[in-house]
C-alpha positions as CSV (number, residue, x, y, z in Angstrom):
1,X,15.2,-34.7,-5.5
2,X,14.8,-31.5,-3.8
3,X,12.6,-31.0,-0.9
4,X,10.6,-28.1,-0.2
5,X,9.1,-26.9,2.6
6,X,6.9,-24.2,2.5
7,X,6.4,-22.6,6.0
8,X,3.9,-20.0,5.9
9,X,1.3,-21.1,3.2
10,X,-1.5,-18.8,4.4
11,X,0.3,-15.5,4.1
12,X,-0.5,-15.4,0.3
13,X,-4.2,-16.7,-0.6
14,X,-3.5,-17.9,-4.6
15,X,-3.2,-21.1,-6.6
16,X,0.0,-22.1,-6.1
17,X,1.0,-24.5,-8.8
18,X,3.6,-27.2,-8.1
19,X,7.2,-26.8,-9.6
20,X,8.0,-28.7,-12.7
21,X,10.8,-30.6,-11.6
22,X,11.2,-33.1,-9.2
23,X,10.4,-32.9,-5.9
24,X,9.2,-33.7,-2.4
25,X,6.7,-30.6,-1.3
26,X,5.9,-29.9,2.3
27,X,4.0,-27.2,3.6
28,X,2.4,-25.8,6.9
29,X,-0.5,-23.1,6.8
30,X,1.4,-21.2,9.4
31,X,4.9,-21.8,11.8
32,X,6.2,-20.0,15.0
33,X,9.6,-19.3,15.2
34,X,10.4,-22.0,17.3
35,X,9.1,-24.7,14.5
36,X,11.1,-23.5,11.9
37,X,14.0,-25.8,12.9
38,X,12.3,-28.9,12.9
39,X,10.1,-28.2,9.7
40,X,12.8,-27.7,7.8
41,X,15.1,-30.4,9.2
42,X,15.8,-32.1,5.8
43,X,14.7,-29.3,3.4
44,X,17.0,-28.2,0.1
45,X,14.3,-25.1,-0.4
46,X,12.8,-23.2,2.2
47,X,9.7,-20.9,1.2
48,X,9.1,-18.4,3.8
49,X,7.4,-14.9,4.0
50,X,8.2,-13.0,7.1
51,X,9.9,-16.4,9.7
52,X,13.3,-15.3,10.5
53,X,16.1,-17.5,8.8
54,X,19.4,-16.1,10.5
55,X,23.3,-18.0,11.2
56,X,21.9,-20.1,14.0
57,X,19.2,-21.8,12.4
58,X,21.3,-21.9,9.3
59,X,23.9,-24.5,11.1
60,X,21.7,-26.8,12.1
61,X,20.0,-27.0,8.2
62,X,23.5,-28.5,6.5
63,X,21.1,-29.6,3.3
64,X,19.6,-26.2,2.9
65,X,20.3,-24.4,-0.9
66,X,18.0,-22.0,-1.5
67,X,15.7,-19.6,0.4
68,X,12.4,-18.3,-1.7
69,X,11.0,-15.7,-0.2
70,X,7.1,-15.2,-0.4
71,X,7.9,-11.4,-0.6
72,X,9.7,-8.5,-1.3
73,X,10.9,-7.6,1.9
74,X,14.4,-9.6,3.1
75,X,15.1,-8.1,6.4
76,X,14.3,-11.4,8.3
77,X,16.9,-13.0,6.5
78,X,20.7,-12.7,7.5
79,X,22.0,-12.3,4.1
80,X,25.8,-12.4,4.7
81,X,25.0,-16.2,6.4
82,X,23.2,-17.3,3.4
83,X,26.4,-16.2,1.7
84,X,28.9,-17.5,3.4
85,X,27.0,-20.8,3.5
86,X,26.5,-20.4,-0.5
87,X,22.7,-20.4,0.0
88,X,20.7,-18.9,-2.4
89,X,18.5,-16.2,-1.2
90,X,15.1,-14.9,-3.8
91,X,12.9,-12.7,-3.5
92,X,9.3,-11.7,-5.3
93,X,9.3,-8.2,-7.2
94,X,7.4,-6.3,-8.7
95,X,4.2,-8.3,-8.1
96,X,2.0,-5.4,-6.6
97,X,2.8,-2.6,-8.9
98,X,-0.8,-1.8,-9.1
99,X,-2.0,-2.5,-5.9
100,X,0.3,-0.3,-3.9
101,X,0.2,2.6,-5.7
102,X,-3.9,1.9,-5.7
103,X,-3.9,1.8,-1.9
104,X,-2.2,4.7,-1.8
105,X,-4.0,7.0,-3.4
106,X,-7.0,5.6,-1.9
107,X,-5.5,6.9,1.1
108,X,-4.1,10.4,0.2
109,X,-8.2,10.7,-1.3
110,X,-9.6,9.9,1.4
111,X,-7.8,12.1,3.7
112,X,-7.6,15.4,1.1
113,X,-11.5,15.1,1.2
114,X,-12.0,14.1,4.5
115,X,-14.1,11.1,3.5
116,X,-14.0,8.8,7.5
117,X,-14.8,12.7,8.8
118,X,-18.4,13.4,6.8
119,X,-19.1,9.9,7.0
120,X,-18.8,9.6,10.6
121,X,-21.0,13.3,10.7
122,X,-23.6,11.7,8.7
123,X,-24.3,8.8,10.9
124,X,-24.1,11.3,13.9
125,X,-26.8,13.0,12.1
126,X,-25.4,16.2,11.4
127,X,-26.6,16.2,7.6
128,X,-30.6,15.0,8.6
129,X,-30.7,18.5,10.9
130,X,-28.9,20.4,8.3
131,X,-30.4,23.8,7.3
132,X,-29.7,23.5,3.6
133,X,-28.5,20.3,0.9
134,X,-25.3,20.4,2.5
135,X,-22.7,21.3,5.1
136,X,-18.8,22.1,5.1
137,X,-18.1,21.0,8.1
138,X,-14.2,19.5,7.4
139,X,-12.4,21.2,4.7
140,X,-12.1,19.2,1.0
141,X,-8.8,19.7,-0.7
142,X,-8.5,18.3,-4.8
143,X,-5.4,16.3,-5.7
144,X,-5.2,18.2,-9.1
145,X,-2.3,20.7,-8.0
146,X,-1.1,19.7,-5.0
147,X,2.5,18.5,-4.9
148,X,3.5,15.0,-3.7
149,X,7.2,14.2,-2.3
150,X,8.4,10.4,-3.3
151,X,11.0,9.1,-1.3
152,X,12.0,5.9,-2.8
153,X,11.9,5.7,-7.1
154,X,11.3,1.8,-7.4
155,X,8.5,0.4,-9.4
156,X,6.1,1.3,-6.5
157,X,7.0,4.9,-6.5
158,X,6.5,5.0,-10.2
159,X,3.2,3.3,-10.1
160,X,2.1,6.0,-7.3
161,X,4.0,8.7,-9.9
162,X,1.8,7.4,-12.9
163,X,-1.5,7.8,-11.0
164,X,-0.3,10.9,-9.1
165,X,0.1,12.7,-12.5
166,X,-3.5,11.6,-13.6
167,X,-5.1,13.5,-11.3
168,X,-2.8,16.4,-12.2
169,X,-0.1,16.4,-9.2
170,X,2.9,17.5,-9.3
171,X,5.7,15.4,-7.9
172,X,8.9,15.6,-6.8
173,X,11.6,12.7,-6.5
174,X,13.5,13.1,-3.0
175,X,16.9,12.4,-3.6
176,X,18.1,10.4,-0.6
177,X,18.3,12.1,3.2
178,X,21.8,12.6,3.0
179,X,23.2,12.3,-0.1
180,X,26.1,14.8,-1.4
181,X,24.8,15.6,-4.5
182,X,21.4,15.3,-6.7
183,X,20.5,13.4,-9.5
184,X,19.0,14.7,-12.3
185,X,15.3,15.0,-12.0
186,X,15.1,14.7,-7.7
187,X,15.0,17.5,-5.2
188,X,17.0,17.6,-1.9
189,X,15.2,15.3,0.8
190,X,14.8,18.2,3.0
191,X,13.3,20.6,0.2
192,X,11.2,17.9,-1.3
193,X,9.5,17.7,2.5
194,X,9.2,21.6,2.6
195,X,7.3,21.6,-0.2
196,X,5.1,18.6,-0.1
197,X,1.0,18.8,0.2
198,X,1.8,14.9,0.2
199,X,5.1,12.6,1.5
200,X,4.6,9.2,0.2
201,X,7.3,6.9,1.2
202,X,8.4,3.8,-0.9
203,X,12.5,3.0,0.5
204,X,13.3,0.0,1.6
205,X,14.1,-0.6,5.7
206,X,17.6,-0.2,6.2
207,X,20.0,0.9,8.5
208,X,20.5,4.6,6.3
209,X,16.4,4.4,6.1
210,X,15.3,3.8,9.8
211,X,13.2,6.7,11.4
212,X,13.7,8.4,8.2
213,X,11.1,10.5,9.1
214,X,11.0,12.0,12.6
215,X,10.8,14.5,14.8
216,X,12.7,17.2,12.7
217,X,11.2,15.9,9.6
218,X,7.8,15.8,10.8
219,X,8.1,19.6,12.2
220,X,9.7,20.3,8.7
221,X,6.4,19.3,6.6
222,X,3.9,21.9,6.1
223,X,0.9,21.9,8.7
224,X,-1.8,20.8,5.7
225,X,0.4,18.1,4.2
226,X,-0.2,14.1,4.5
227,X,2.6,11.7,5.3
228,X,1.7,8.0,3.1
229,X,3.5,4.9,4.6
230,X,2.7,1.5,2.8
231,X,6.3,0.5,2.8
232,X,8.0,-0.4,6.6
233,X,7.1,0.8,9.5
234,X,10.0,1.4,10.9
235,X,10.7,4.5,8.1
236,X,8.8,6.4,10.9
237,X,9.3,7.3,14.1
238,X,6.2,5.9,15.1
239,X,6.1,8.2,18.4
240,X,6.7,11.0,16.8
241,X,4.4,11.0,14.6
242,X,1.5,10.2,17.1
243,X,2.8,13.3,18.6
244,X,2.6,15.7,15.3
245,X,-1.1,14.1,14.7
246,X,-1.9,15.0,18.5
247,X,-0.8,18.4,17.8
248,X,-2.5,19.3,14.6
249,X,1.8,19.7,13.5
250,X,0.2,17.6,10.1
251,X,-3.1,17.3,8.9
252,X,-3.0,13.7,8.4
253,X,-1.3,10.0,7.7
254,X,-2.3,6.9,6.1
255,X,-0.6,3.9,7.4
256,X,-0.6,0.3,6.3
257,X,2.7,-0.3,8.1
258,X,4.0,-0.5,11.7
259,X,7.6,-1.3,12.9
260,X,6.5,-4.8,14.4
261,X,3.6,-6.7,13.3
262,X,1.3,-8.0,14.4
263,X,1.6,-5.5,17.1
264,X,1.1,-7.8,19.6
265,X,2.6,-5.5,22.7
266,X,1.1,-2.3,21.5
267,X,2.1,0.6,19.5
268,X,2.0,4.3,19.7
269,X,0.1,4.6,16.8
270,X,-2.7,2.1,18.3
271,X,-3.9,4.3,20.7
272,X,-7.6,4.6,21.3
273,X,-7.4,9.0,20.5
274,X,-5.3,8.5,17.3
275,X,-7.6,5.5,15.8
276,X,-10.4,7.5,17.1
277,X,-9.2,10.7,14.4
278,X,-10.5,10.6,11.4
279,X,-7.5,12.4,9.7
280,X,-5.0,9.3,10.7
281,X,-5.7,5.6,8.6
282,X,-4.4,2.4,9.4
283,X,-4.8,-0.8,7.6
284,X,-3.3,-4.2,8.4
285,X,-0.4,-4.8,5.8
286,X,-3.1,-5.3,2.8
287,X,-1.7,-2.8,0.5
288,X,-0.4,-5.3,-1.8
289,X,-3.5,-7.9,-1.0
290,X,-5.5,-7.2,-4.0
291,X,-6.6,-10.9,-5.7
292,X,-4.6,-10.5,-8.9
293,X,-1.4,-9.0,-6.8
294,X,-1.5,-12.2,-4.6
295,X,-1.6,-14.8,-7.8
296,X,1.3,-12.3,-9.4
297,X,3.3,-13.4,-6.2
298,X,1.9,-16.9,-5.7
299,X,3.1,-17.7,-9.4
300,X,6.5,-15.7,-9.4
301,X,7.1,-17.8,-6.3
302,X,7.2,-20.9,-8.2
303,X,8.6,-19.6,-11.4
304,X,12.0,-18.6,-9.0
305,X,12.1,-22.4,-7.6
306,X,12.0,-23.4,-11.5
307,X,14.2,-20.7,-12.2
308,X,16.9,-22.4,-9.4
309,X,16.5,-25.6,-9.9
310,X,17.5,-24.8,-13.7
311,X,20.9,-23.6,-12.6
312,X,20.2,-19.8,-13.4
313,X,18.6,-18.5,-10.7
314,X,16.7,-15.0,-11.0
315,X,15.7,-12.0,-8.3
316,X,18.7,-13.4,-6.5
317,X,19.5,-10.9,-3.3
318,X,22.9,-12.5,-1.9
């Protein structure tokens, strides 16, 4: 009988249904890192979401077999251990392919029409002593025409694509930052950044992707573009960018990503001036939060436990 231990219970708020084969189920509304040992001492299926399973903790869990991940994202998972060990390792996909690409353009229209900016006006009571129905006080720019820069074609990117076209942009697919040739249908990374009103990113974190965009990048972009982020933080050069938004160098960013989270020792991109600007947004990692996104997840979960405990395993990543 397998026995699961699910360590981080409160990262997805769903129904989770029980598995329909037999087992013993365990599970914790939250774990430090320190727990995770202990909690799973025993365990044959671990659910986590962002704990870090590496080769250390995996030699002291001889009866571990599989690792379900609450998530996309696998970066806190040493993948070559779980190999070597003959651990399986799943993850959940394509669960929010409705709610990211929402959030996202909730972001680019909030920004292109300056929506925190007149708000903020309005309470300051710039509108009540206006001299007619109206004022322009922060520029308005439409979506229909503008040109948005993918980088990253998954189902995300498409979703953001599909919506993007709706309102009548025209978008570009980067190829990657330093590939030596071009598919079909992208645009060189460094071209696709030139000529961007928007960057939206959507690449996983990897060693090729980290501070994909920085310094050069950022001073690359034209001065009225946006730069989207609801993929990793670390894509970004997080210090950077608080520079290029200091400088006016970009007229905006939308954020629901930082490199470590929760930032609990600071970040450049906390600071009081730059959440103070009404041309830079930052949410907390709720891109992908919406209700039916989180029951997507919260029943893919089990269906990959079922799906293991079958003998044919699915969204396997080692």
């Amino acid at each position: 009988m397998h026995r699961i231990v699910h360590l981080e219970r409160d990262s997805v708020i769903a129904e989770l249904r029980r598995p329909d084969f037999p087992h013993h189920w365990v599970e914790y509304p939250k774990t430090q890192q320190d727990e995770v040992s202990e909690r799973l001492a025993g365990a044959t299926i671990a659910i986590v979401n962002k704990l870090r399973i590496d080769a250390g903790l995996l030699a002291a869990l001889p009866a571990l077999q599989m690792v379900a991940v609450a998530a996309t994202g696998i970066n806190n998972i040493d993948l070559d251990a779980c190999r070597a060990r003959g651990i399986v390792v799943a993850n959940i996909r394509g669960y929010a392919v409705h709610a990211v690409p929402e959030h996202v353009l909730a972001l680019v229209l909030a920004l292109s029409r300056n929506i925190l900016a007149y708000r903020q006006s309005v309470a300051e009571g710039r509108w009540q002593r206006a001299e007619q129905f109206c004022f322009f006080d922060h520029p308005i720019r439409d979506l229909h025409g503008a040109t948005l820069a993918l980088i990253g074609s998954g189902s995300l990117g498409n979703g953001v694509a599909r919506l993007a076209g709706a309102f009548g942009m025209h978008v570009l697919r980067s190829e990657r930052k330093d590939a030596l040739s071009v598919r079909p249908g992208y645009v060189p990374f460094a071209e696709a950044l030139r000529q961007a009103d928007v960057v939206s990113l959507h690449c996983p974190l990897t060693a090729d992707t980290t501070k994909l965009i920085g310094e050069a990048e950022l001073r690359s972009m034209k001065p009225s573009a946006l730069l989207i982020n609801t993929a990793r933080g670390g894509l970004v050069d997080e210090a950077a960018l608080a520079g290029a938004l200091r400088e006016g160098r970009i007229a905006g960013a939308g954020f629901d990503v930082l490199s470590v989270e929760p930032p609990r020792s600071g970040n450049p991109l906390l600071a009081p001036d730059l959440l103070a600007l009404p041309n830079f947004l930052l949410t907390p990692h709720v891109a992908w939060a919406s209700q039916p996104a989180m029951q997507a997840l919260a029943d893919q979960l089990i269906a990959n436990l079922e799906a293991f405990a079958r003998g044919a395993p699915q969204h396997v990543v080692t």
